[in-house]
N, C-alpha and C positions, 0 to 999 in steps of 0.2 A: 607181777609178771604173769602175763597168761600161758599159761598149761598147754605147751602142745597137743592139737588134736591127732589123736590116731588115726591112721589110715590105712584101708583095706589092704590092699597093696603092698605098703612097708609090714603091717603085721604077716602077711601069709608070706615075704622073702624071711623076715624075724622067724616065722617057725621052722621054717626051715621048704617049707611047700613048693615053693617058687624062686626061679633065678630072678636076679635082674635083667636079664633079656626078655623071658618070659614078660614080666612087666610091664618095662618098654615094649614091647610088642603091643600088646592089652592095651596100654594107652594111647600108641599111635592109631588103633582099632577106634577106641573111643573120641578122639579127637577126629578122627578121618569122619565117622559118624555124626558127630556133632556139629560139624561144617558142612556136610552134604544136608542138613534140617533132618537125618534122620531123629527116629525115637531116642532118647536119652538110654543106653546102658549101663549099671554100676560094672568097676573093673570086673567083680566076681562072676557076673551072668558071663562075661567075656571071657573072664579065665578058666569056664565050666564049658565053654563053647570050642576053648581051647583044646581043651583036653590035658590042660595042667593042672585043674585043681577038682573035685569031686563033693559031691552035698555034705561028706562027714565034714570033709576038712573046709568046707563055707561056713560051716553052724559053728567048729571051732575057735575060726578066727572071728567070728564075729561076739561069738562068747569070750573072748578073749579082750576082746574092744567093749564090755557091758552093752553090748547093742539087745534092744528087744526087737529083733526081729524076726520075720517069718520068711523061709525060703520062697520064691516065685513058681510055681507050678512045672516051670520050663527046668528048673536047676532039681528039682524032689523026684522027676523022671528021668536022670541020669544015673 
């Protein structure tokens, strides 16, 4: 049986960071986005844009999901 993958999103409502409207919000952003052929956003540039989530609590959740990654320029200047 395959391993759910973890997702940005459900982890940052899991830590408690984000409602689920918050969310859904974020993702009807992203879908609305990705149908107009804009640029691809991940939810967390979106929920930093929001003003729901901030650089400590992105690096969190994403150390929380073992992700190696590195914040985006635009999310390290909020």
């Amino acid at each position: 049986m395959k391993e759910f993958e973890k997702r940005f999103g459900l982890t940052s409502v899991g830590k408690g960071f984000i409602n689920l409207d918050q969310l859904t919000e974020a993702m009807k952003i992203q879908i609305t986005e990705d149908a107009d052929k804009a640029v691809h956003r991940l939810i967390g540039e979106i929920l930093v844009e929001m003003g729901a989530l901030n650089a400590s609590q992105v690096m969190e959740v994403l150390n929380t999901m073992d992700r190696n990654i590195t914040l985006t320029e635009e999310i390290k200047t909020i």
